[in-house]
C-alpha positions in Angstrom: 0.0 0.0 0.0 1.0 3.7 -0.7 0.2 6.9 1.4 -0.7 9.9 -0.2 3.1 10.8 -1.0 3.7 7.7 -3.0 5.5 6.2 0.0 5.2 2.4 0.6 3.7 1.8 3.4 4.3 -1.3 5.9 2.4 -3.0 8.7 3.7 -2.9 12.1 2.3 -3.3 15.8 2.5 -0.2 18.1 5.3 -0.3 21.1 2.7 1.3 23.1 -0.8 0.3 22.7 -0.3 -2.8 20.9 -2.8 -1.8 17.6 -1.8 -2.6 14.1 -0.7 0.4 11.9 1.2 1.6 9.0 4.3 3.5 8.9 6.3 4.9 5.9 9.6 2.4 6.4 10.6 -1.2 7.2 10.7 -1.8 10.8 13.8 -4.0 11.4 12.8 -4.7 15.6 15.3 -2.8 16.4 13.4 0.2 17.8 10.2 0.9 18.2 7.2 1.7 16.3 4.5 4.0 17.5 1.0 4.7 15.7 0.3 8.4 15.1 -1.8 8.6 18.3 1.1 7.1 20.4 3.7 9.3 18.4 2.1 12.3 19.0 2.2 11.7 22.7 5.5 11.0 23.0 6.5 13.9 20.8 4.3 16.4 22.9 6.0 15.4 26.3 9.7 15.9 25.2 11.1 18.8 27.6 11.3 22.1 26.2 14.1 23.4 24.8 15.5 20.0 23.4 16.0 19.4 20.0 
Protein backbone atom coordinates (compact mmCIF):
# COMPACT_ATOMS: atom_id res chain seq x y z
CA UNK A 1 0.00 0.00 0.00
CA UNK A 2 0.97 3.73 -0.71
CA UNK A 3 0.22 6.86 1.38
CA UNK A 4 -0.71 9.92 -0.22
CA UNK A 5 3.07 10.76 -0.95
CA UNK A 6 3.75 7.75 -2.97
CA UNK A 7 5.46 6.19 -0.04
CA UNK A 8 5.16 2.38 0.59
CA UNK A 9 3.71 1.77 3.38
CA UNK A 10 4.33 -1.30 5.94
CA UNK A 11 2.38 -2.97 8.74
CA UNK A 12 3.66 -2.92 12.10
CA UNK A 13 2.25 -3.33 15.77
CA UNK A 14 2.50 -0.18 18.08
CA UNK A 15 5.33 -0.27 21.09
CA UNK A 16 2.71 1.25 23.07
CA UNK A 17 -0.79 0.29 22.65
CA UNK A 18 -0.27 -2.83 20.88
CA UNK A 19 -2.80 -1.80 17.57
CA UNK A 20 -1.80 -2.60 14.08
CA UNK A 21 -0.72 0.44 11.92
CA UNK A 22 1.21 1.60 9.04
CA UNK A 23 4.35 3.48 8.90
CA UNK A 24 6.31 4.89 5.94
CA UNK A 25 9.63 2.36 6.41
CA UNK A 26 10.59 -1.22 7.23
CA UNK A 27 10.72 -1.82 10.81
CA UNK A 28 13.80 -4.00 11.42
CA UNK A 29 12.82 -4.72 15.62
CA UNK A 30 15.33 -2.77 16.42
CA UNK A 31 13.45 0.23 17.77
CA UNK A 32 10.21 0.92 18.21
CA UNK A 33 7.25 1.68 16.29
CA UNK A 34 4.52 3.97 17.48
CA UNK A 35 1.03 4.69 15.67
CA UNK A 36 0.28 8.36 15.13
CA UNK A 37 -1.80 8.63 18.27
CA UNK A 38 1.12 7.14 20.45
CA UNK A 39 3.67 9.32 18.38
CA UNK A 40 2.14 12.31 18.96
CA UNK A 41 2.18 11.74 22.68
CA UNK A 42 5.52 11.03 23.00
CA UNK A 43 6.47 13.87 20.77
CA UNK A 44 4.33 16.43 22.87
CA UNK A 45 6.00 15.38 26.31
CA UNK A 46 9.70 15.87 25.19
CA UNK A 47 11.11 18.81 27.61
CA UNK A 48 11.34 22.08 26.23
CA UNK A 49 14.13 23.42 24.78
CA UNK A 50 15.48 20.01 23.37
CA UNK A 51 16.00 19.42 20.01
Amino acid sequence: MQDRFGRTLYKAICSDCGKECEVPFQPDGTRPVYCRECYLKRKGNRRFGRR
